[in-house]
C-alpha positions, -999 to 999 in steps of 0.1 A, spaced: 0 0 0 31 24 7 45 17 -29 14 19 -47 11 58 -23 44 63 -34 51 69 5 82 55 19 78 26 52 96 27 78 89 3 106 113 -2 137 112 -26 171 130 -31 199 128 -61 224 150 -53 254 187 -46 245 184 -56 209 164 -43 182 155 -41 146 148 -16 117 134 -20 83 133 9 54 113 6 22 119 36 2 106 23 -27 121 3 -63 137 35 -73 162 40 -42 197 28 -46 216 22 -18 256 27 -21 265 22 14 273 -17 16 287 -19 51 270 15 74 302 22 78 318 63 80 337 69 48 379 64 53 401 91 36 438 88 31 459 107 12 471 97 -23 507 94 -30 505 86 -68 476 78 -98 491 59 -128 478 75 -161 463 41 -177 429 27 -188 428 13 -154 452 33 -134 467 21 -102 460 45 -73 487 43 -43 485 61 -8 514 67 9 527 43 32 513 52 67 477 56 55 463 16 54 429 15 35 409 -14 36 386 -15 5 369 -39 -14 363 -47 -51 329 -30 -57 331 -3 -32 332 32 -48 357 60 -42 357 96 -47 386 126 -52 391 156 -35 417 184 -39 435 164 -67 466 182 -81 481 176 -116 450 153 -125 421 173 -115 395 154 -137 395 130 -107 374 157 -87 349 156 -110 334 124 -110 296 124 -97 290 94 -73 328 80 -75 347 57 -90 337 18 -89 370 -3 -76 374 -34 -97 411 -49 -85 420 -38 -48 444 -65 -51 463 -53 -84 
């Protein structure tokens, strides 16, 4: 009945300590936040100029990120078209 409203549901509980929470925003909401976790930044030592280029941070800075997750650029220098991506880049080899 909410979808057919075009209203978005919403329906939580909680049973002591623990408790649960369910969103229905309807067919047409994407959701880009795989884990709920707060987004990591580290600062970019080098970006390889390549069909698939190969992003390094400098050494102290340990990233964990996964094949799928997306990334964004802020305050690049010498490649600014980075900056300009609208809802990031898609990570396809973390491993590479």
């Amino acid at each position: 009945a909410c979808r057919d409203a075009g209203a978005a549901f919403i329906r939580g509980d909680v049973r002591g300590i623990f408790g649960s929470l369910f969103c229905d925003f309807g067919a047409e909401f994407d959701v880009l936040d795989v884990d709920g976790e707060e987004p990591h930044s580290c600062i970019i030592a080098s970006v390889s100029n390549e069909t698939t280029p190969m992003v390094t941070c400098v050494d102290d800075d340990r990233v964990e990120l996964q094949d799928g997750q997306r990334v964004t650029f802020t305050e690049t220098r010498g490649m600014t078209e980075l900056n300009a991506c609208v809802g990031g880049y898609v990570i396809k080899n973390v491993k590479a």
